[in-house]
Backbone as numpy.savetxt, mean C-alpha at the origin, in Angstrom:
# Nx Ny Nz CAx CAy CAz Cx Cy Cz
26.66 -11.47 42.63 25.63 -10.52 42.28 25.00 -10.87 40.93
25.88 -11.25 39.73 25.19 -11.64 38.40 24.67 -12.71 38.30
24.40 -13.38 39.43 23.82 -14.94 39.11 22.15 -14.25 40.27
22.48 -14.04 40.89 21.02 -13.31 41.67 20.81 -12.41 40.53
20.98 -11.57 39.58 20.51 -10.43 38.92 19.88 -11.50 37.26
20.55 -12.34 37.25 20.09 -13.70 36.29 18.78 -14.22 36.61
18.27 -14.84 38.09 17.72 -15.62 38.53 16.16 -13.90 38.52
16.74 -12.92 39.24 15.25 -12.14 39.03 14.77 -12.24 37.56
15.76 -11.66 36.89 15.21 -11.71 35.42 14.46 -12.26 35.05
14.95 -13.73 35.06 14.31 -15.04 34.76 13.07 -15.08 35.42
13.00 -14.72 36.36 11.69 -14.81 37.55 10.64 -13.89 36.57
11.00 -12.45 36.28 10.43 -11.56 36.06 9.61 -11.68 34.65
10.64 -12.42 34.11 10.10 -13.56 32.46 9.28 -14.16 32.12
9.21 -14.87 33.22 8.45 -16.16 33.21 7.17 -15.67 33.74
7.06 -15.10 35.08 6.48 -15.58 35.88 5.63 -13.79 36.16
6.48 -12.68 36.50 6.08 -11.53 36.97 6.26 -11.55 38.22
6.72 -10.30 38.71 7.04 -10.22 40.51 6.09 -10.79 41.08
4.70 -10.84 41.06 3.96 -11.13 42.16 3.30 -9.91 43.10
3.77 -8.99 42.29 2.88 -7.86 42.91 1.92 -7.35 42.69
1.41 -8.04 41.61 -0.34 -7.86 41.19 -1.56 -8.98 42.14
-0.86 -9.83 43.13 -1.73 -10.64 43.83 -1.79 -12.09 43.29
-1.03 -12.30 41.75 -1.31 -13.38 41.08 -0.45 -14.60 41.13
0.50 -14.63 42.75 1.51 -15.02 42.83 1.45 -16.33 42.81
1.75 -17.43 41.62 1.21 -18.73 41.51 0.12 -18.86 41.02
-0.95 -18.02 40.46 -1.54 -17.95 39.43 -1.37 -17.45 38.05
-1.92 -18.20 37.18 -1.61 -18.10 35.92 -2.15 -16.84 35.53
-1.64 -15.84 34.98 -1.59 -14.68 34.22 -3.35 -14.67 33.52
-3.95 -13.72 34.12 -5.00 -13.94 32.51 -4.82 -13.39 31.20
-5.25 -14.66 30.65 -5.17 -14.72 29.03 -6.45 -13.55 28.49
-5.89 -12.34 27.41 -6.38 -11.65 26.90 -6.89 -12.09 25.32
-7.77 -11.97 25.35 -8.01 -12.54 23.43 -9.17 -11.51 22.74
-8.63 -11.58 21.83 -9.58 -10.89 20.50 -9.72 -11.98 19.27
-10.87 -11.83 18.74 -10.75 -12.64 17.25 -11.12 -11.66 16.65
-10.20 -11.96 14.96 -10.37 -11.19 14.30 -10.78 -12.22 12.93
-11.47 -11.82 12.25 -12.00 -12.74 10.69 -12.01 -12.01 9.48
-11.52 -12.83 8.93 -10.91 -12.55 7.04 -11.82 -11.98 6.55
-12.27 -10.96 5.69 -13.21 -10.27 5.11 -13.96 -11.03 4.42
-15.20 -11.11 4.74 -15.79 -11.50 3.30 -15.83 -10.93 2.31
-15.55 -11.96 0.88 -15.04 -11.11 -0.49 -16.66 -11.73 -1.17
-17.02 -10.57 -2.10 -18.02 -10.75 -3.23 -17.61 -11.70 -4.11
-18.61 -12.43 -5.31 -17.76 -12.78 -6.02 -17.22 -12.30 -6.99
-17.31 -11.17 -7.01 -16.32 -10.00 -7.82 -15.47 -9.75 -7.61
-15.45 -9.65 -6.15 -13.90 -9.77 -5.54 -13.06 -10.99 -5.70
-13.72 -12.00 -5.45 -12.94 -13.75 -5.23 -12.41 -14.07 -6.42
-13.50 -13.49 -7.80 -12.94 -14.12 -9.15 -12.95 -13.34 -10.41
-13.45 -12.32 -10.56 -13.27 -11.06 -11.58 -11.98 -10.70 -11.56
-11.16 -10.70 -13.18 -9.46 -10.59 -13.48 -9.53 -8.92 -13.24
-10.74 -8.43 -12.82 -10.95 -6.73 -12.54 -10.60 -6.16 -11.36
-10.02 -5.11 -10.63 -9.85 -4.36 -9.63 -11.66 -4.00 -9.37
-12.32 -4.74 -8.12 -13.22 -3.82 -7.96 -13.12 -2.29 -7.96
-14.32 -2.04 -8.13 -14.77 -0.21 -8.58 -14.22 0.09 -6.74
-14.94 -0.02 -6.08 -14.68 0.00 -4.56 -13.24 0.40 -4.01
-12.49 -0.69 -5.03 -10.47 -0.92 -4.45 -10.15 -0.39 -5.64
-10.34 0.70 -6.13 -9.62 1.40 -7.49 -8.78 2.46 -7.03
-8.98 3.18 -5.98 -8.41 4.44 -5.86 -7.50 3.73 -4.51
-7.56 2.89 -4.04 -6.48 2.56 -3.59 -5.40 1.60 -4.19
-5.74 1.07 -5.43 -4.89 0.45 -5.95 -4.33 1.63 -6.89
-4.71 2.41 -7.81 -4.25 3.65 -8.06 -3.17 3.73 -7.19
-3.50 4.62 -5.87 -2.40 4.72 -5.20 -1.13 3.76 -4.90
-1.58 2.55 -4.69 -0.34 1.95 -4.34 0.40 1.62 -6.15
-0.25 1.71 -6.96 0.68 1.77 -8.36 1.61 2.60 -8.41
0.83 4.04 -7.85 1.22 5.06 -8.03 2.91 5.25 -7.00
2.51 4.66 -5.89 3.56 4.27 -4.80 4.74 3.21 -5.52
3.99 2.53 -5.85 5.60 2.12 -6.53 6.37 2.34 -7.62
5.64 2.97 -8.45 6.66 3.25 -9.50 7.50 4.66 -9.31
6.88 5.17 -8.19 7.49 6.09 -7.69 9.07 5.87 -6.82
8.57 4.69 -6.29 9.82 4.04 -5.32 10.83 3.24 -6.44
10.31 2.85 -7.72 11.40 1.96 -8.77 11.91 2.93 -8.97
11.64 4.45 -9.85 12.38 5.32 -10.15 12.93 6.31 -9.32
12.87 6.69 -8.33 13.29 7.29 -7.61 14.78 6.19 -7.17
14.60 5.02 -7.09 15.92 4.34 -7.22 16.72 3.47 -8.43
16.10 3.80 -9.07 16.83 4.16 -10.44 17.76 5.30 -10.59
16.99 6.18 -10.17 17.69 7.72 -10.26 18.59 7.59 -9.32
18.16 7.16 -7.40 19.65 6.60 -6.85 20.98 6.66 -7.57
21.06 5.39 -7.98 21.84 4.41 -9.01 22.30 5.46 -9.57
21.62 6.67 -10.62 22.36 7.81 -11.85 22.99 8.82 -10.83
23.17 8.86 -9.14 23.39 9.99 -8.87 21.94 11.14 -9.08
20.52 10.78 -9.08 19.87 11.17 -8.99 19.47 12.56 -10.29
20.44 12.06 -10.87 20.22 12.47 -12.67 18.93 12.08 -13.10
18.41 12.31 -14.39 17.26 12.20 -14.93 17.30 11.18 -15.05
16.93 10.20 -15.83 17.02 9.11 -16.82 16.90 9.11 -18.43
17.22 8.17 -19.07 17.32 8.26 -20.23 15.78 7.83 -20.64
15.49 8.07 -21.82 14.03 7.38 -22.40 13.95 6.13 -21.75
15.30 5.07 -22.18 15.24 3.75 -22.56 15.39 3.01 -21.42
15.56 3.85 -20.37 16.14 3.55 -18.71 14.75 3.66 -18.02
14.22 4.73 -17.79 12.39 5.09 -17.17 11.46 3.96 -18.24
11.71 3.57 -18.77 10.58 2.80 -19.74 11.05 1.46 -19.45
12.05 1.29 -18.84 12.60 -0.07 -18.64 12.09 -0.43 -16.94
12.36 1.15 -16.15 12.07 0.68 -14.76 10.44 0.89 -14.76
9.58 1.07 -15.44 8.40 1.22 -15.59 8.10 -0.02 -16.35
8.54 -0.86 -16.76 8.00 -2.21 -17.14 8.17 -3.05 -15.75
9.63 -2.77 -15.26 9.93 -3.86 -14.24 8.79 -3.31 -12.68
8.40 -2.29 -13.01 7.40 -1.40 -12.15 5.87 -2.50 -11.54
5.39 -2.54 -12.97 4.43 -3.07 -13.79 4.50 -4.56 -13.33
5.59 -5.23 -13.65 5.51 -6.64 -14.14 5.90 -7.41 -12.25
6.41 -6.41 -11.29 6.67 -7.19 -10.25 5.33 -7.94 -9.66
6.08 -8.57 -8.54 5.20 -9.55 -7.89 3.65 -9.47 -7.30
3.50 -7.75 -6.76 2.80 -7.26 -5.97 2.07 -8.13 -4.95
2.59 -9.06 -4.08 2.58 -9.83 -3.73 1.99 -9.25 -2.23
2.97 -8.34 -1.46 2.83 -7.38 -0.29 1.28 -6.72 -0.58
0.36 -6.96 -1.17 -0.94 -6.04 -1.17 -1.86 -7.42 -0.90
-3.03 -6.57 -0.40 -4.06 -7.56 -0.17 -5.37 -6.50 0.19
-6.72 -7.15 0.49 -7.64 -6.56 1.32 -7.81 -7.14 2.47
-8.17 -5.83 3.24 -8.82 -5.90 4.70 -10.23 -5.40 4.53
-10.53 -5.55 6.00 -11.87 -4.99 6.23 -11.99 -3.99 7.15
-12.12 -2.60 7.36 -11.81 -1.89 8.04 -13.20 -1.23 9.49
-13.61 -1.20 9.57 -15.12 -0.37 9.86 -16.28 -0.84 9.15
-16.40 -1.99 8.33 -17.23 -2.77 7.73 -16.71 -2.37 6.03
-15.73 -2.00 5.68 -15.44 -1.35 4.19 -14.25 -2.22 3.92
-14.15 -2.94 2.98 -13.30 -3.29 2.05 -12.31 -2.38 1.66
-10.90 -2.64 1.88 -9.86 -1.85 1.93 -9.06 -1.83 0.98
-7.77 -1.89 0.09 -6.76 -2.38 -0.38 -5.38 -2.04 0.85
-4.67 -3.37 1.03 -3.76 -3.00 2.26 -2.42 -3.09 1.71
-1.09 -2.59 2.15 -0.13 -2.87 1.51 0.95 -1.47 1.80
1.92 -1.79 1.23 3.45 -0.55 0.87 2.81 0.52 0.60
2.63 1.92 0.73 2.38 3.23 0.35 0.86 3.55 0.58
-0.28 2.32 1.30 -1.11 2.93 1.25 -1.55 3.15 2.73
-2.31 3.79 3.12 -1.94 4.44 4.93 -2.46 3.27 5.63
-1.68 2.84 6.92 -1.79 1.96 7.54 -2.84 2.01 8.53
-3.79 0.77 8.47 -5.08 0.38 8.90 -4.94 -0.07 10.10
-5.91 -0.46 10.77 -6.41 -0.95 12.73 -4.89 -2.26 12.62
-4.17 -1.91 13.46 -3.13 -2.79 14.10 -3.82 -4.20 13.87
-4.56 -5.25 14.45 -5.19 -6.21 14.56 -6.53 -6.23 13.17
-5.93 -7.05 12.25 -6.99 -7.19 11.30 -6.51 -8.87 10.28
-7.45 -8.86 9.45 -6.42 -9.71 9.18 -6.77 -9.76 7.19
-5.87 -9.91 6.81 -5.53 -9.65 4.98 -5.33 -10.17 4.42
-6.08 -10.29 3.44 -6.44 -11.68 1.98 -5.80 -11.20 1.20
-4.65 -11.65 1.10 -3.53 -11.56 -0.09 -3.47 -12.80 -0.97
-2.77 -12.51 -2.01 -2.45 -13.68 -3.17 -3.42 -13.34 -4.19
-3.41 -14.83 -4.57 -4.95 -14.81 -5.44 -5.34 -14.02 -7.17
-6.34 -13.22 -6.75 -6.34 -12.14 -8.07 -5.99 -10.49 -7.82
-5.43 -10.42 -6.74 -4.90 -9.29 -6.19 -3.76 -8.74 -7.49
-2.32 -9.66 -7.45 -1.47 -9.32 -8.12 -1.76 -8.99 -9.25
-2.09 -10.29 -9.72 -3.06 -9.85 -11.59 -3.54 -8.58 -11.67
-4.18 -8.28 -10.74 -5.25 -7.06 -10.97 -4.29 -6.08 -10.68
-3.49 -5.58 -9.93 -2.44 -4.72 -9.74 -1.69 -4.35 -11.43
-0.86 -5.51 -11.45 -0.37 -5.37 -13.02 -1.31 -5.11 -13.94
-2.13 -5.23 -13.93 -2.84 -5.10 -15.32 -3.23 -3.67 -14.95
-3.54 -2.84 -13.78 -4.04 -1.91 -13.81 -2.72 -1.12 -14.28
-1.49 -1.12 -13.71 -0.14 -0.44 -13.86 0.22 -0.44 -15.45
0.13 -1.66 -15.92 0.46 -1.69 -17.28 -0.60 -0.81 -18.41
-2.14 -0.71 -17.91 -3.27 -0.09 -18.29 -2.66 1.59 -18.27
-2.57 2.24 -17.34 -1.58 3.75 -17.03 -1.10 3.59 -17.29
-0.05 2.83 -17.34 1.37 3.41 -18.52 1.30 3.29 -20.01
-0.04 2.59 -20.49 -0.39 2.42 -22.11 -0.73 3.68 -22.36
-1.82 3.75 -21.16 -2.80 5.12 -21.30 -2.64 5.97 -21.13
-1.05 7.03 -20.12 -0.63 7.98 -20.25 0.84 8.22 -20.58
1.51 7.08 -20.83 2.52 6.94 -21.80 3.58 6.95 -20.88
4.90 6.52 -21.33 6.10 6.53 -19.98 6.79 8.19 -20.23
6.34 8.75 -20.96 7.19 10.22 -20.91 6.23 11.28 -20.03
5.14 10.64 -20.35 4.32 11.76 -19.13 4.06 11.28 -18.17
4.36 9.79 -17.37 4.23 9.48 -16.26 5.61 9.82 -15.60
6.67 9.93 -16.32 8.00 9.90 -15.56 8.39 11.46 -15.94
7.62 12.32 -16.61 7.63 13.93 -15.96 7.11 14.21 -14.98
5.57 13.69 -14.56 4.96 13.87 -13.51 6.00 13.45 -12.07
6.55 11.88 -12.67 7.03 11.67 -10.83 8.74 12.92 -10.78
9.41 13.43 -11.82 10.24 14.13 -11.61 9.87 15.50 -10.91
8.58 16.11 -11.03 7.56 16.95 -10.39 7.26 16.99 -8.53
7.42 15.16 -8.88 7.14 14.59 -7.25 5.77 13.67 -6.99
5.87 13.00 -5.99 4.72 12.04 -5.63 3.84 12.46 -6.08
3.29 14.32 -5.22 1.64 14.57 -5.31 1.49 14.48 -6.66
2.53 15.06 -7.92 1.74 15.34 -9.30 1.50 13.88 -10.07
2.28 12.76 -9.34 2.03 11.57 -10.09 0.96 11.16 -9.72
0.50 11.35 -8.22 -0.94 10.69 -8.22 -2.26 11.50 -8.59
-1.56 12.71 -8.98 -2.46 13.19 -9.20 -2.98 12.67 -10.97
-1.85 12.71 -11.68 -1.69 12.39 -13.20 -2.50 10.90 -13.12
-2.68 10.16 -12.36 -2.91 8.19 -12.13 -4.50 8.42 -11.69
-4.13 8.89 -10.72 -5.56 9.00 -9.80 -6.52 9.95 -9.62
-6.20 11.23 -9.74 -7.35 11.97 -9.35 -7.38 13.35 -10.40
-8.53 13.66 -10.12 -9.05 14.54 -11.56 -10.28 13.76 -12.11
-10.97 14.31 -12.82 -11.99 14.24 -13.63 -12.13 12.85 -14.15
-12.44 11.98 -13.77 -12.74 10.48 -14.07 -11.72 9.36 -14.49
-11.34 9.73 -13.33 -9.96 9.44 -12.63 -10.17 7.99 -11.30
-9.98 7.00 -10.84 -10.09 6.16 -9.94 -10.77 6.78 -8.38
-9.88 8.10 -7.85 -9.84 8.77 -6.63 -11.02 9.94 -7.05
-11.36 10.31 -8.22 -12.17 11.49 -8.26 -13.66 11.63 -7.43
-13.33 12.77 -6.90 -14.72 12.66 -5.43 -14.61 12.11 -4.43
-13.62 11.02 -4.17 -13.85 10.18 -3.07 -13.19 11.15 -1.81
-13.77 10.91 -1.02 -13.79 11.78 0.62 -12.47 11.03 0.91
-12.36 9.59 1.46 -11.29 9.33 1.98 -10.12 8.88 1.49
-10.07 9.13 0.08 -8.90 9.07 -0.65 -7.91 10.46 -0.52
-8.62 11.21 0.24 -7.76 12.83 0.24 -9.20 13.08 -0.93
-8.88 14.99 -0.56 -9.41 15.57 -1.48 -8.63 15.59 -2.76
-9.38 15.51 -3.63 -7.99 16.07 -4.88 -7.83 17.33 -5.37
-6.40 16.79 -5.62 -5.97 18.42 -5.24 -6.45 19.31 -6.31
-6.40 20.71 -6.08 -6.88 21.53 -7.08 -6.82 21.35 -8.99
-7.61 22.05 -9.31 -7.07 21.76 -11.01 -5.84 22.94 -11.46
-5.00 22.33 -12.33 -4.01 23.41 -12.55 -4.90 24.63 -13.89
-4.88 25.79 -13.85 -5.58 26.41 -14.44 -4.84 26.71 -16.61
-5.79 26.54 -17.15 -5.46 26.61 -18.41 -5.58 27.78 -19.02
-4.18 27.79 -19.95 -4.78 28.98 -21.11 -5.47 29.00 -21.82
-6.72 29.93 -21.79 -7.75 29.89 -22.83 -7.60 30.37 -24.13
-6.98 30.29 -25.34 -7.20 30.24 -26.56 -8.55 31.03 -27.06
């Protein structure tokens, strides 16, 4: 019985029962092409995050330093951290490879693709390397000059939404206004003095 239950398999592998009519004909071949985005030359060679890929690189900054410290904190038993510990996983935040990001082309729009940012058309294809990484780090290291490691690592103890909100969105902010970045979220209301 296991050498007949071998031999269908194999049949069924290779070849297909034969109950579509194609019995001894070759299977038809299905194809799509798909082509690499064309990049500006702002895109190809400016050490800058286009204006365009800001609020998604925002986000995916925002995505990982969320994922370094959150396993950092792992590691403490999910304790706080010390000053000298969050300022340490926020350099190593900063300084990695970012290697996993790239652009696509989505609906005719220039994308940023990668870890934490929402996943695009199955079949595409993504220009990674290059000035991608550079531009990642320099933007990460730029936020953490510019809002300091004690108020970026209160925000992510808060949680994801308030870190991207603190990075990205608000009042002239990377994400501010943009429709398909999410709305941003409300303003927290102040005491007036």
């Amino acid at each position: 019985m296991r050498p007949a239950l071998a031999a269908w398999l194999v049949l069924n592998l290779l070849g297909g029962t034969g109950a579509d009519g194609t019995c001894g004909e070759p299977p038809e071949v299905w194809s799509q092409s798909v082509s690499a985005p064309q990049l500006s030359p702002e895109e190809r060679l400016s050490p800058h995050m286009p204006g365009s890929l800001l609020c998604d690189a925002c986000h995916a900054i925002a995505f990982q330093i969320e994922q370094q410290l959150l396993k950092a904190e792992g590691k403490m038993g999910k304790k706080a951290l010390k000053e000298s510990d969050y300022i340490e996983v926020l350099e190593r935040s900063c300084s990695q490879d970012w290697e996993s990001y790239g652009v696509l082309e989505l609906h005719g729009e220039k994308r940023l693709s990668g870890p934490g940012l929402p996943s695009q058309q199955p079949l595409s294809v993504m220009v990674s390397g290059g000035l991608w990484p550079s531009r990642l780090s320099k933007m990460c290291h730029g936020y953490v000059g510019e809002r300091g490691e004690a108020q970026i690592y209160g925000a992510h103890r808060r949680g994801p939404a308030a870190l991207r909100q603190l990075l990205c969105h608000g009042d002239k902010r990377p994400c501010a206004g943009r429709k398909d970045g999410g709305p941003d979220p409300p303003k927290a209301l102040q005491n007036e003095l």
